[in-house]
C-alpha positions as CSV (number, residue, x, y, z in Angstrom):
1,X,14.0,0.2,16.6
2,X,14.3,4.0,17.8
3,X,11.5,5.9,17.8
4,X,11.5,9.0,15.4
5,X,10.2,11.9,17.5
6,X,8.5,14.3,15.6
7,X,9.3,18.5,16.8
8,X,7.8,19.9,19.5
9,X,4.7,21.8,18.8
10,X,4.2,19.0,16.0
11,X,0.8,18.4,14.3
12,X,-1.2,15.0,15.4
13,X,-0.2,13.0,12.2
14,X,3.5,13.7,12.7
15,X,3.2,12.1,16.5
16,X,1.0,8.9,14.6
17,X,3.9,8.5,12.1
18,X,6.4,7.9,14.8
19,X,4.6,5.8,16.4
20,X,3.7,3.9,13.9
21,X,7.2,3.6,12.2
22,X,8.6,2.2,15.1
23,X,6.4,-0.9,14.7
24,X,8.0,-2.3,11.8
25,X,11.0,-2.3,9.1
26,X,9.2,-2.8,6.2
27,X,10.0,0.9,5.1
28,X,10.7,4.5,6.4
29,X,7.4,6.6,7.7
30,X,8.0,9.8,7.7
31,X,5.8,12.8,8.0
32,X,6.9,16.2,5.9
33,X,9.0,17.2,3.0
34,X,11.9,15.1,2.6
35,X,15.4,16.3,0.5
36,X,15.0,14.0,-2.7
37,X,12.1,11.9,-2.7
38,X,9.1,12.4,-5.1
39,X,5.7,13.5,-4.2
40,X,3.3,10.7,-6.0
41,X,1.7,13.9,-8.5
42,X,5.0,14.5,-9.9
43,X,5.4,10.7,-10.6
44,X,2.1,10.6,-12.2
45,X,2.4,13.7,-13.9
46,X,5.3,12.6,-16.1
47,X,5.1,9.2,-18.1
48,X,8.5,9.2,-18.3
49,X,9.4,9.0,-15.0
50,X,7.4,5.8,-14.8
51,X,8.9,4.4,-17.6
52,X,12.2,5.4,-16.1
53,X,11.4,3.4,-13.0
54,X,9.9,0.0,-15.0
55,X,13.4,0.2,-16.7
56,X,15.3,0.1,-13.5
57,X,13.3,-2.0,-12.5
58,X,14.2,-4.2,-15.6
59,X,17.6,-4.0,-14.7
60,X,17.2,-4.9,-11.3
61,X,15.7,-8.4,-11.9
62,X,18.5,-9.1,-15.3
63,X,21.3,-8.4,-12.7
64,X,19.0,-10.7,-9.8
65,X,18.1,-13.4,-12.5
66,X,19.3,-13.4,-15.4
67,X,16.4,-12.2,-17.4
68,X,14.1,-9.4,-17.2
69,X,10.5,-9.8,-18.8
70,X,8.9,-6.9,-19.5
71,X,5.7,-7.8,-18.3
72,X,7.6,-8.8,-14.6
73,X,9.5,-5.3,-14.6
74,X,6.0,-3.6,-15.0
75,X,4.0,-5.9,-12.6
76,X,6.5,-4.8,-9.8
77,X,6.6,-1.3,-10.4
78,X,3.0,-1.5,-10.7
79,X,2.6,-3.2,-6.9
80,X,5.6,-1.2,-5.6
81,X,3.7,2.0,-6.3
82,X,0.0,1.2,-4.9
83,X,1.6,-0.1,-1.9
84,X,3.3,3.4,-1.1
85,X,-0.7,5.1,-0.5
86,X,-1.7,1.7,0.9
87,X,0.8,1.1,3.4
88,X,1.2,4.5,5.0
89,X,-2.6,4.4,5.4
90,X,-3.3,1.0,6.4
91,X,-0.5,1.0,9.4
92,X,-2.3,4.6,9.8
93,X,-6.1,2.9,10.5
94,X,-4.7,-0.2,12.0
95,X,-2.8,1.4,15.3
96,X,-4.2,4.9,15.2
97,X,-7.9,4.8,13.8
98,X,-6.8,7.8,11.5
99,X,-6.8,8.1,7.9
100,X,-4.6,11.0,6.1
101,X,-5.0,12.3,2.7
102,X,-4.0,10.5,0.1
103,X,-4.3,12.7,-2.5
104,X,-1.3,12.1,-4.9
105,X,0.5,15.5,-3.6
106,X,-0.2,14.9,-0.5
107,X,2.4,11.9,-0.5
108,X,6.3,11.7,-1.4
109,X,8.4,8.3,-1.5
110,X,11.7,7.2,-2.5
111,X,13.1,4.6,-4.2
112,X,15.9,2.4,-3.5
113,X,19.0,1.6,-4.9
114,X,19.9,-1.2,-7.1
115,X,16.7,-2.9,-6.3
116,X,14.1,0.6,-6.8
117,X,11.4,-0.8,-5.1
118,X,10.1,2.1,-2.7
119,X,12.0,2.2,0.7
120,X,10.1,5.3,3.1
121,X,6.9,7.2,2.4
122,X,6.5,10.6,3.5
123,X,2.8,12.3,4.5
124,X,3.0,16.3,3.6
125,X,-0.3,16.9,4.7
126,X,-1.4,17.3,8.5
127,X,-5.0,16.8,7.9
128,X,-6.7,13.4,8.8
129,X,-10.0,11.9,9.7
130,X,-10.8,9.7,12.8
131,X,-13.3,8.7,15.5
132,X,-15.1,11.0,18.6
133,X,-12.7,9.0,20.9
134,X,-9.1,10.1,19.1
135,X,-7.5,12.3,21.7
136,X,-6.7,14.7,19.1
137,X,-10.4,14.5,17.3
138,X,-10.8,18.3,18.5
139,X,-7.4,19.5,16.6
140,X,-7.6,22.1,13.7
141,X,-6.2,19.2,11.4
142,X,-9.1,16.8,12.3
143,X,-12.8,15.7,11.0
144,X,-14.1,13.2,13.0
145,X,-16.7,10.5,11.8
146,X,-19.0,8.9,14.3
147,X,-17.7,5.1,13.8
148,X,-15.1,2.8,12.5
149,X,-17.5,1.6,9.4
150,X,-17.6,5.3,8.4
151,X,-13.5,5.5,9.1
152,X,-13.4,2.7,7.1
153,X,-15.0,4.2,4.3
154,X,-13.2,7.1,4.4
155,X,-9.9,5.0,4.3
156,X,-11.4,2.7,0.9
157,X,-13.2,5.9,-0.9
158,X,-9.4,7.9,-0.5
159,X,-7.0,5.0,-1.3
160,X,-9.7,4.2,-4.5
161,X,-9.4,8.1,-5.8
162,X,-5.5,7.6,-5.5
163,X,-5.5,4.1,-7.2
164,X,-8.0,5.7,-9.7
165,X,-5.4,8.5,-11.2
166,X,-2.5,5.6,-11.0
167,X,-4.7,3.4,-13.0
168,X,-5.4,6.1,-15.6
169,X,-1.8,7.1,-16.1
170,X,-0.1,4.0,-15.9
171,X,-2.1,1.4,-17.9
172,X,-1.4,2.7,-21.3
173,X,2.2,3.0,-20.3
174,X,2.2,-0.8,-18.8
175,X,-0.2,-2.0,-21.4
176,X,-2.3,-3.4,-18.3
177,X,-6.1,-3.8,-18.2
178,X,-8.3,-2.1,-15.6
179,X,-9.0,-5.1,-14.4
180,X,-5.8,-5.9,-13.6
181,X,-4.9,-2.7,-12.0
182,X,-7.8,-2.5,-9.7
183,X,-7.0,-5.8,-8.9
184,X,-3.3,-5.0,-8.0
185,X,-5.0,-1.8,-5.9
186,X,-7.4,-4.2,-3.7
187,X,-4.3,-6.6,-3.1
188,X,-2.1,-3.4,-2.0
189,X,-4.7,-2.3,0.9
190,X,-6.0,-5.3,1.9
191,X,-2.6,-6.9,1.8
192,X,-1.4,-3.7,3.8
193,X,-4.1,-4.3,7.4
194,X,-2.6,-8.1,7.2
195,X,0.8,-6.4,7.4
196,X,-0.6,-4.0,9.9
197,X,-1.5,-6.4,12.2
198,X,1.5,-8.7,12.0
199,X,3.5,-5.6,12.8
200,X,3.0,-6.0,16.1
201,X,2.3,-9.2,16.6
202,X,-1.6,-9.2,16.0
203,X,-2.1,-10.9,12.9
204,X,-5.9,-11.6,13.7
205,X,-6.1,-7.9,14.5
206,X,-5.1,-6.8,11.0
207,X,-7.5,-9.4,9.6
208,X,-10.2,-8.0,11.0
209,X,-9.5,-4.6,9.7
210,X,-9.3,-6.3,6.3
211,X,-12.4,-7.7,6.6
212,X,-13.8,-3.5,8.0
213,X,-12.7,-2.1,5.0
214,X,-13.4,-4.7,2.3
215,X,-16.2,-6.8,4.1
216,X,-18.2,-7.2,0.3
217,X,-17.1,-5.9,-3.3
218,X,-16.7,-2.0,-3.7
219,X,-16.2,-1.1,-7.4
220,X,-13.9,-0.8,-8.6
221,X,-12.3,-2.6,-6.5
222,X,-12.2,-6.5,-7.6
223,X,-13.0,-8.4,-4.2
224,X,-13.9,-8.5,-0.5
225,X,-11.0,-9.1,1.7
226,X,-9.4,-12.9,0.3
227,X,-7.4,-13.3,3.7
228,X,-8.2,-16.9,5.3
229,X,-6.5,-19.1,7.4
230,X,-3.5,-20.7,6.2
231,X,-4.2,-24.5,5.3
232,X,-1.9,-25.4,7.1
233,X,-2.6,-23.8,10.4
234,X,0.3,-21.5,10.7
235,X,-1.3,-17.8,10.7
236,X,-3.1,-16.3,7.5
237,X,-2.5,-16.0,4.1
238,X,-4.4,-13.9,1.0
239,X,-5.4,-15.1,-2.5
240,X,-4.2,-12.3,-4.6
241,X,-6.2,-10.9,-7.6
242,X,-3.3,-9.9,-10.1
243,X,0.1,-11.5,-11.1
244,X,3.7,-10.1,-10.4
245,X,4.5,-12.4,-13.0
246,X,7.5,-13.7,-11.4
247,X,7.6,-17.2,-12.2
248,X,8.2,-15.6,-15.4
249,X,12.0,-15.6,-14.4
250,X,13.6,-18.9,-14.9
251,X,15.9,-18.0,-12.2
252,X,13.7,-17.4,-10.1
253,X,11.3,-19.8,-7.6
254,X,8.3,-20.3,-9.8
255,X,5.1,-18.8,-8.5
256,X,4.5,-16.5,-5.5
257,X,2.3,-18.9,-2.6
258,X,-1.0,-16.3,-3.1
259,X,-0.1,-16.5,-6.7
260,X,-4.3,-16.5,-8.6
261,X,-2.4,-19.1,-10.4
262,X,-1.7,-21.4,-7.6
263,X,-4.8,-21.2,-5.3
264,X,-7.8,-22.0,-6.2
265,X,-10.5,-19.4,-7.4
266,X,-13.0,-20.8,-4.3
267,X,-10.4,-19.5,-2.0
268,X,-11.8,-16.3,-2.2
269,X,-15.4,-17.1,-1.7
């Protein structure tokens, strides 16, 4: 994969954004305002939009399967969004011990096309927190914190005011409980260090940042970190504490393998 070099005379973040896009395909990093994607306050500002994007959705999965349950259309969208905050920062902790703002303007994506499931993530701000030994910890743009428990902290209190707003807006519109939706949130950044870590090959890596950030329960988030090994020896694998509702589709392959449904509820004790 080429490695997007940001301008000359480009602020820390941009060069961690590269970097860190180059690591893995999962979606675009980018840093800066992008021609057509959406900042995540102008998505939260207008229901519509997310209703918009459920019904794509909708049609998405009838075209895929043959059926399109509301409730599956909604569960997507709803994981599809949290991961765009939780991605970006996790890959951001993982390789560069720095955590951006997350604040909903401070973040664009877009959305793909037919499937609309979000496909690059844009930081606008420049600002970001990290540790005494970042090279760039003396940078207008930085704060610095005196350890990785604090960075961590930083990283699950900023995610949690994002999730907080996404929960408030879309719940009413996705008829989903709190419950549910923090549960979705804690899947999306604890799910997002495994990721982190298997993007370059350190799987163990990433699960030890999950285990940083969420090493007990933090309302409102649902859980510490459910990542164990895989029973049957090959790698890692996360018990997930809400549904995406896709063995809902009888088209489909029945339920996800960190499905709540499927593994047991000790798993993640």
């Amino acid at each position: 994969m080429t490695l997007a070099r940001p301008a000359v005379g480009a602020p820390p973040l941009a060069d961690s954004i590269a970097r860190i896009d180059s690591l893995q395909d999962r979606t675009r990093l980018r840093f800066g305002a992008q021609d057509g994607w959406i900042t995540c306050a102008d998505m939260l500002a207008d229901q519509a939009k997310l209703i918009q994007w459920v019904d794509r959705t909708g049609i998405s999965l009838l075209n895929d399967y043959g059926h399109a349950p509301r409730r599956t259309a909604t569960a997507y969208v709803m994981a599809w969004y949290l991961s765009v905050p939780a991605f970006a920062a996790g890959m951001l902790f993982h390789h560069e011990r720095r955590v951006p703002s997350l604040r909903p303007h401070h973040l664009a994506f877009r959305l793909g096309s037919p499937r609309p499931d979000p496909v690059g993530t844009s930081l606008l701000s420049s600002r970001f927190t990290c540790l005494p030994s970042d090279p760039a910890a003396g940078a207008v743009d930085a704060d610095v914190v005196p350890d990785e428990r604090t960075l961590a902290a930083v990283l699950r209190g900023r995610f949690a005011a994002h999730a907080a707003r996404f929960v408030t807006v879309f719940g009413p519109i996705g008829r989903i409980d709190r419950r549910t939706l923090w549960g979705a949130a804690t899947d999306a950044l604890d799910n997002a260090l495994l990721l982190a870590g298997r993007a370059h090959g350190a799987e163990q890596a990433g699960v030890m940042d999950a285990t940083l950030v969420f090493p007990a329960v933090f309302p409102p988030f649902t859980t510490a970190s459910t990542v164990r090994p895989n029973a049957a020896g090959t790698g890692w694998i996360r018990r997930k504490e809400s549904c995406c509702y896709h063995y809902l589709l009888p088209a489909g392959q029945g339920p996800c393998d960190t499905c709540p449904r499927v593994l047991p509820k000790q798993f993640a004790k």
